[in-house]
Steps between C-alpha positions, in 0.01 A plus 500: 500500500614868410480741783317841460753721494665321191160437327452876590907542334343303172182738479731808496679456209146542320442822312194628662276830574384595851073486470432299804498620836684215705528373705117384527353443872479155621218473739282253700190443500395496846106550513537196231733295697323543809186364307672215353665406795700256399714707219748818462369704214666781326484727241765634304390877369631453126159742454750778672755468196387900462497528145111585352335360816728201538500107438794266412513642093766749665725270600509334133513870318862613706672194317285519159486890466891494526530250214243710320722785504806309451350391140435863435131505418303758618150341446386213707165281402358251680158325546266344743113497625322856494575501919837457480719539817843441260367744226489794754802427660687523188323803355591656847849353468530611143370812545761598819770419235374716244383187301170462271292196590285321289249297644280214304239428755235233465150481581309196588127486605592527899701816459417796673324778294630873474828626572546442849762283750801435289328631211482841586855503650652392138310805378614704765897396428420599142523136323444456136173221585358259260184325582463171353243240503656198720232226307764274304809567734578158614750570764570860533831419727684399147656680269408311207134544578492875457761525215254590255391844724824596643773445204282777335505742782864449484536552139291796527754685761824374238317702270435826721886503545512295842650246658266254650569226764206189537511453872277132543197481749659498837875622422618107553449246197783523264322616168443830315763725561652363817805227456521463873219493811583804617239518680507189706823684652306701690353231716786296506619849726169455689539191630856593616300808669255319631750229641680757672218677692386160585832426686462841633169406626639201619275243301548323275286460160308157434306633218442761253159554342384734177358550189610371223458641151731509243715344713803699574464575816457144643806422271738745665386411868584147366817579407548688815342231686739191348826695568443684844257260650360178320298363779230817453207422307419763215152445428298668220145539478474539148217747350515498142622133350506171600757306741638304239556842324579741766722258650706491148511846475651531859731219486662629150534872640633354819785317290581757265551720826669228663794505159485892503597486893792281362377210712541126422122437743236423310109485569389158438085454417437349841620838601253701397193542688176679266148479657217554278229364653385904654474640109103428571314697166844644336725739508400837647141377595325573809437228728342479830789342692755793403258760600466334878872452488532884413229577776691251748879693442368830518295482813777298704830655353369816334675346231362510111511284241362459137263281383730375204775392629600625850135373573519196379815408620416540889146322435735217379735486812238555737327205365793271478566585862192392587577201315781408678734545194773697743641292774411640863733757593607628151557824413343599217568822310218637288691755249270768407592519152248894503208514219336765716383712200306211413232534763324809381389371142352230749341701745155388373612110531682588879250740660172263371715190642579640847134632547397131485722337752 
């Protein structure tokens, strides 16, 4: 095993911008604990990164954004769902760098209407937006499935004289533009943060739950994980694909992270832990259960969440607790990956839920 400092050493010789605000808090849950009796649960604040309300995008953008301007473009486009947490961080990112973002966002029947949440902070960071419809889009976390909308964007800026950089969904898969997971650095530095505060603390870290999207930042607590401290459990609670998928997605970006580091480990398939039995009706759907996990965090911790991911994610631990997944006397580290825009285009959804219980 590597120790922190020298992982910390191998992170530093990384070209990279300063977006986050780190490090994040590390906190426990104690209300939560208390009622679960059996279990220390934290939170770690990645919704306190700072950067356009927060969430764990920043993290990802200091190491991307640096490569970004290392390849001399000055015109980043990306894509995602209408509500995307990534898109505004990197219109916010681009935009502190003197950048112009394009943005292809797509629209399924269960977005939000009207230019609110994320939305309306792309606007407000003055991003080039194109709406598209998402019927057709098989799996918007790969490249190859938006090719068709996004090679013409960047086509489009070659002719206006620019210089354009395809950033993939997420900042972590290897595809488009980026030749390295540049992202997936930035959470390979969390875990050695979040390592360190726990020693601090003096605890130490059983397991480590999230959401899991495009996959990158599962990958680089993996990485983290498998050279600082292989007996913690990294365990994803995938939103958008899959397991079999999800988990492929996190185990390549984990590896290719793992070779960038310069490190023989490897993340075998066994591994890799994806859950995807909490993506009830889809991705970015209301459900009952996330709206009385919201209700349940922010009455005992004061603490918010989303109901796409963040939301999600804590329904999922709270109900593998009860389960019995997590051995008595774990402690378990919920990472709050932020989202928080993404509760006022679902006010409607929330506020009708929490009247009922």
């Amino acid at each position: 095993m590597e120790s922190a400092q020298s992982l910390r050493r191998t992170l530093g010789q990384f070209p990279r911008v300063s977006l986050a605000d780190l490090p994040t808090r590390l906190d426990k849950l104690e209300n939560l604990s208390r009622r679960l009796e059996v279990f220390g649960v934290f939170v770690k604040r990645d919704d306190q990164t700072g950067l356009a309300f927060g969430g764990n995008k920043a993290r990802k953008l200091d190491f991307l954004m640096a490569n970004v301007m290392d390849r001399g473009a000055d015109c980043i486009i990306t894509w995602a769902g209408v509500q995307s947490n990534w898109c505004r961080q990197v219109a916010a990112a681009a935009a502190k760098l003197d950048i112009r973002t394009v943005l292809a966002l797509f629209k399924g029947p269960a977005s939000p209407e009207g230019d609110d949440g994320n939305l309306l902070l792309d606007r407000i960071f003055d991003a080039d937006i194109r709406v598209f419809d998402a019927t057709g889009i098989d799996n918007m976390l790969e490249f190859e499935s938006v090719r068709h909308i996004v090679d013409p964007i960047a086509d489009e800026m070659r002719r206006a004289g620019l210089r354009p950089y395809v950033a993939p969904i997420g900042g972590s898969l290897v595809e488009a533009s980026m030749t390295e997971p540049w992202g997936t650095l930035g959470y390979v530095e969390a875990f050695v943060e979040l390592a360190e505060q726990a020693e601090q603390m003096g605890v130490g870290i059983d397991s480590i739950v999230l959401a899991t999207g495009s996959g990158g930042t599962q990958a680089g607590l993996l990485a983290g994980a498998k050279l600082l401290s292989p007996a913690t459990r990294i365990v994803g609670i995938s939103v958008y694909a899959g397991k079999e998928k999800a988990a492929g997605y996190v185990r390549s970006a984990a590896n290719s992270t793992l070779e960038l580091l310069g490190s023989s480990v490897r993340v075998a398939k066994d591994d890799v832990i994806v859950l995807d039995d909490y993506l009830m009706e889809g991705y970015g759907v209301f459900v009952p259960e996330v709206g009385d996990a919201i209700g349940l965090i922010a009455e005992s911790e004061g603490l918010l969440l989303d109901p796409v991911y963040t939301g999600k994610s804590m329904t999922a631990m709270l109900d593998l607790i009860e389960k019995g997944y997590f051995r008595e006397g774990e402690n378990v580290v919920f990472l709050h990956t932020g989202g928080t825009p993404a509760l006022f285009p679902y006010r409607k959804q929330v506020l009708d839920h929490l009247a009922r219980s």
